[in-house]
Structures are given as C-alpha cells and as structure tokens.
N, C-alpha and C positions, 0 to 999 in steps of 0.2 A: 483686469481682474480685481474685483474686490477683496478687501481684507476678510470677507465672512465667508472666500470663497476657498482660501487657502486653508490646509491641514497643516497642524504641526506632528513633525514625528512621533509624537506620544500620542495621538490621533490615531494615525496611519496605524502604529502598532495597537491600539484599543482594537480600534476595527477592526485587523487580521487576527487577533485573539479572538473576538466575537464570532467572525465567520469561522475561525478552526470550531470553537466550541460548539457551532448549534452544526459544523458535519461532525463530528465526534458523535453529540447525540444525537443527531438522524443513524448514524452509523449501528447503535447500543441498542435503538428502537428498533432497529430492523427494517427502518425506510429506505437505507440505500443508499448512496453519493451516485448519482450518475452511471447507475451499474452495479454499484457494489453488491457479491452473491454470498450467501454465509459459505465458509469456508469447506462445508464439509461436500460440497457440491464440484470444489475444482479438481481439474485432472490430477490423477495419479501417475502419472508416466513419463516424469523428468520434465513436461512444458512449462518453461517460461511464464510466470505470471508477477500480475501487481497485483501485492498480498497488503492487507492494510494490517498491521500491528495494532489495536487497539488498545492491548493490555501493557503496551509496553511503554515506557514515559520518555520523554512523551509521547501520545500515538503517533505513528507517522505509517508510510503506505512504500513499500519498496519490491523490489524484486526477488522474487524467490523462485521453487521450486522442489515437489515434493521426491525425497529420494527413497524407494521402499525395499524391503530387504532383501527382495530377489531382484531390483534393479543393479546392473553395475556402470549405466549411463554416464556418471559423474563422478565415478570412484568411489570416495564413502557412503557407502547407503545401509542407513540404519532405520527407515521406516519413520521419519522425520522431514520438515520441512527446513531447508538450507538457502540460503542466502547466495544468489549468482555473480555475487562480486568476489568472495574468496571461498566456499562451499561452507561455510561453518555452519551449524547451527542453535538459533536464539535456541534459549531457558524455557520462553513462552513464545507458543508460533502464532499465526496469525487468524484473526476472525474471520476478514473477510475479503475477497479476493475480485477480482478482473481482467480480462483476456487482455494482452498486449495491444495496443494499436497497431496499424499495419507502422512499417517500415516507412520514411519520408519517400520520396520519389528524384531521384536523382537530376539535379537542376542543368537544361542544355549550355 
C-alpha cells in the first residue's frame, strides 16, 4: 500500500461529513435516502419506525412511534410522535420516516 493510498483521520472524518451533508440535503429536497417517505405518510397506530429527525442537531434517524389520543398502546399518548427507547417525546418530531427491516434470521 502506497502512501497516497492511506487516509488520515481528518480525511475519514471530512468524508463522513461530506456524505452525512449531501443525505441531509437529498433528505430537505425531497429525494429520499434509500426509502426515506415525508413523514406525514407514516402509520398512525403505535408501529415501530425509523423516523429521520432532520430538524433536530444534529439530524440523525432513530426509532419512534406515533402515540395518538385515543391510542393507549404505550401508555402516554398525547397525539405525538415518542421515542421507543424510553416513550418520551422530542420538542420537534421527525420529517421523515422508513418501515423497519425485517428482523435478522436466527443463525443454526
């Protein structure tokens, strides 16, 4: 391996910046990441999704779910989108959303 072929850390991190920036703005255009749907499109009925945070800093994409006032699926439900790690929910919810992958497959 050549010396022109190695990355320095400051490299590696330019370039993960770079790639997050140009899906942030594919994401703000309305082009999508590999699925991304605008958010007013996902289910209403307590399912599991990856919800991308755009507006939130920095963006990032995590798992949520929307709890609506007549739902009592998850306990607090105030017609809000919450967070499926402890139910809270962000200040600002999310743009835009994607169905879960299936589950891995259990290795013999």
């Amino acid at each position: 391996m050549t010396n022109d072929a190695l990355y320095t850390a400051a490299d590696m991190a330019d370039a993960q910046a770079k790639a997050f920036e140009r899906g942030v703005d594919s994401v703000r255009a309305g082009e999508g990441l590999g699925g991304w749907r605008p958010i007013k499109s996902a289910p209403r009925d307590g399912t599991h999704i990856i919800a991308w945070r755009g507006t939130a800093h920095p963006p990032h994409a995590e798992s949520m779910y929307w709890c609506g006032f007549d739902g009592a699926e998850h306990g607090k439900c105030d017609g809000a989108w919450h967070w499926v790690q402890d139910g809270d929910a962000p200040k600002a919810g999310p743009t835009h959303w994607m169905p879960l992958p299936p589950a891995p497959h259990a290795s013999a």
